[in-house]
N, C-alpha and C positions, 0 to 999 in steps of 0.2 A: 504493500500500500504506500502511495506517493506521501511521503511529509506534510504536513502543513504550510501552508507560508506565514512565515515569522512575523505578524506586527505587531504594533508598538502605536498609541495612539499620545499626541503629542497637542499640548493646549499654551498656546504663547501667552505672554498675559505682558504688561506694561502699565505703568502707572503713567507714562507724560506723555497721553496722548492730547492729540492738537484741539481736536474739537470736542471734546468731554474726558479732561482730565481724572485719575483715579476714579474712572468709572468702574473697572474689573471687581473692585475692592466696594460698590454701590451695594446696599443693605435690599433685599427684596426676600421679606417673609422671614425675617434673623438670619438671615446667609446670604454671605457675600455674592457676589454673580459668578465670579469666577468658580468658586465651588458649587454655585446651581450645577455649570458645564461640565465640572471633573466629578459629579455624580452621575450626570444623564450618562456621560461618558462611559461610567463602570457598569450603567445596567447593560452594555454590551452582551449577547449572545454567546460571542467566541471567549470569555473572560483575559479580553488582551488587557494587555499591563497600560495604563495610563500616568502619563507625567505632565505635569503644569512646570512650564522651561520661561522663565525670567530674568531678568537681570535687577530688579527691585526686591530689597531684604522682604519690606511689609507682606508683599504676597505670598515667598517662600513662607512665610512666618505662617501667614494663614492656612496654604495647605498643610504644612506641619501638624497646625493646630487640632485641624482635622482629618489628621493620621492619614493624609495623602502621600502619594510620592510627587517630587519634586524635584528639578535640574537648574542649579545655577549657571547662570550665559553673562558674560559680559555686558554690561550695562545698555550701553548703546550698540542698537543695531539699524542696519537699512532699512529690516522690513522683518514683519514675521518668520517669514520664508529661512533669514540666513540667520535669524534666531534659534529656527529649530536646528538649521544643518549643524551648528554650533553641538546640540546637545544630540544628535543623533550621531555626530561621529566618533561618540566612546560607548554606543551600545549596538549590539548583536540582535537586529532586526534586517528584514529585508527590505518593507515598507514601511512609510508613516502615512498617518492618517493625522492630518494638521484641523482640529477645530477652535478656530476659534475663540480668545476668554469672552467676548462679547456675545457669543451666539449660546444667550441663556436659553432660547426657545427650540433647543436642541432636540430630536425626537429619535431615541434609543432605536428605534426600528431604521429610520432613515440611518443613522451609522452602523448599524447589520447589514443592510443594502448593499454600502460601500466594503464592508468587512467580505462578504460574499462574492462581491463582485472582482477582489483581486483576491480568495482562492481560487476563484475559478479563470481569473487571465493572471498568473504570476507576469508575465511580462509586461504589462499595461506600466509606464515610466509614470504616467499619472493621470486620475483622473478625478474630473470635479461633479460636486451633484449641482442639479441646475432644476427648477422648480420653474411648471407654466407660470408667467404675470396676469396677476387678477385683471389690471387697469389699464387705463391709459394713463392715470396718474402716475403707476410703478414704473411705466414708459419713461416716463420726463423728469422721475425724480434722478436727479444727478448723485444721488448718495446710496443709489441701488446700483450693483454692476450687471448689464447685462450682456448676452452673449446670442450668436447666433453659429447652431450646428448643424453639420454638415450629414448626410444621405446614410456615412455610415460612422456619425452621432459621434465625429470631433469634434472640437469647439474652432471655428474657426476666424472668430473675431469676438473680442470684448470690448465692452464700451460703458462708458456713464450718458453720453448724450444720444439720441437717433440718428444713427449715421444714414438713413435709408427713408424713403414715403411709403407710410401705408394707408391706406385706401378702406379696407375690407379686414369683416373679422379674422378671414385666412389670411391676411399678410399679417394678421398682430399674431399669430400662431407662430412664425415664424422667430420671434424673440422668446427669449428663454430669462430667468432670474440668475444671477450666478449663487450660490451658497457659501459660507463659510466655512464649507466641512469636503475637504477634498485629499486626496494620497499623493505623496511622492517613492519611489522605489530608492533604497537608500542612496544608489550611484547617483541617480541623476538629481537627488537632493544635495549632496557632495556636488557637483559638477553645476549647480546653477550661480553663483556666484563668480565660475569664471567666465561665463555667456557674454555676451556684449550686451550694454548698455540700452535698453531699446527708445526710439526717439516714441514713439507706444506709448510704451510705457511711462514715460515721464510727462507727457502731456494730459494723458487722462488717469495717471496715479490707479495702475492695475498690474501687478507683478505679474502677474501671469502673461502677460502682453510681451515679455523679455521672451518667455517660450514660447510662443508660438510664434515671432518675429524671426525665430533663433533655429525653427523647424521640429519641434518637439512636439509632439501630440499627446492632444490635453482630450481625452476621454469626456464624454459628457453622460453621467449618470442622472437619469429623468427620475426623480420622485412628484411625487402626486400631489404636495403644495409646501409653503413655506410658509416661513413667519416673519418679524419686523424683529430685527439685532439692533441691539444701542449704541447709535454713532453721536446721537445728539440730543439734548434735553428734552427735547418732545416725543421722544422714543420711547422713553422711562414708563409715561401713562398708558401708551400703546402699549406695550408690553405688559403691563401689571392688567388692563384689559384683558388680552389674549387669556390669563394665566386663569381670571375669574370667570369668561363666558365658554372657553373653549373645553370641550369633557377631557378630549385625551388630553391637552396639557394641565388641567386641571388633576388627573388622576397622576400624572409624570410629578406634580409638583408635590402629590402626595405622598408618593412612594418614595422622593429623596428628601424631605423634611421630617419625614415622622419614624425616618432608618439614619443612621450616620452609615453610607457606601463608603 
């Protein structure tokens, strides 16, 4: 019988971010957000090992707190991405599954999806879940990334703004949500840092935009909807929303407040 493939699920977290400073560390329901995500995290299926990787004492401190495991990274980084490569290059995994400390509205099934979907393609270098857009509003909000995939479900442009006219409910079909919960295979996690620069990338501020500029194919795993992550203070209500009218994350929020994962 073939092995398993080795992961390792991995939760960046940062206190100085630009547009909602010490958010990770934001109280909802007595727990920080960031351990909302490294408990969704452990109701995992496959019981892969999870790590919240920081360069801020305050958040090691809290995963501690709550008898999490945790990787200290150098303080400043570029971007999540070379935060994690940082703490994946002294462990013995073959992939990572990068989610998120902001994506509290995390759904333990949707990261089984992704856990599932590279046993069954160990060679996939990476792939991201992508969630249909309810609106035309999630269309034009510049603080959703969205993407548009290819025939056989690469991702083959990401964007914050509509690069493209639609017309018809089938052309809004054509756009996808990007998700905060997506895998790197360990090499080509190791090897994105030495990639060039992408002029992409830096105008519409999407890492990802470096790989696919760079020819690496970004996998697009379709799950069946999404939720609103905390980028900015009016995210906070939306989401504490979701947490009180929605059943499944209502029941999700039950199961990791009334258990210490």
């Amino acid at each position: 019988m073939q092995e398993k493939n080795k992961i390792a699920i991995l939760i960046p977290a940062r206190l100085d971010g630009v547009r909602l400073p010490n958010k990770v560390l934001m109280d909802f329901y007595g727990v920080p957000m960031v351990e909302h995500v490294r408990r969704r995290a452990k109701l995992n299926s496959s019981n892969a090992n999870v790590f919240v990787v920081s360069g801020d004492q305050k958040v090691l401190e809290v995963t501690r707190n709550f008898n999490g495991e945790s990787i200290q990274t150098f303080k400043d980084h570029e971007n999540g991405t070379s935060r994690c490569a940082e703490a994946a290059a002294g462990l013995d995994y073959e992939h990572f599954i990068v989610a998120q400390g902001d994506e509290i509205l995390l759904l333990p099934r949707h990261l089984n999806s992704l856990l599932d979907a590279l046993q069954t393609n160990p060679n996939f270098e990476m792939v991201n879940t992508v969630a249909p857009l309810k609106s035309n509003e999630e269309l034009s909000d510049e603080s959703i990334v969205k993407c548009l995939v290819s025939k056989d479900m690469k991702i083959i442009m990401m964007f914050r703004t509509i690069p493209m006219k639609h017309q018809s409910e089938e052309d809004f079909k054509l756009f996808y949500k990007v998700l905060g919960l997506f895998s790197y295979s360990k090499d080509l996690l190791q090897r994105v840092s030495q990639l060039n620069f992408s002029p992409f990338e830096k105008v519409e501020s999407i890492e990802q935009m470096r790989l696919i500029e760079n020819d690496v194919d970004i996998y697009a795993l379709v799950v069946d909807k999404s939720y609103p992550s905390v980028n900015v203070e009016k995210d906070v209500s939306a989401v504490q929303r979701v947490l009180e009218i929605d059943m499944e994350q209502a029941k999700t929020l039950k199961a990791i407040t009334n258990e210490e994962v």
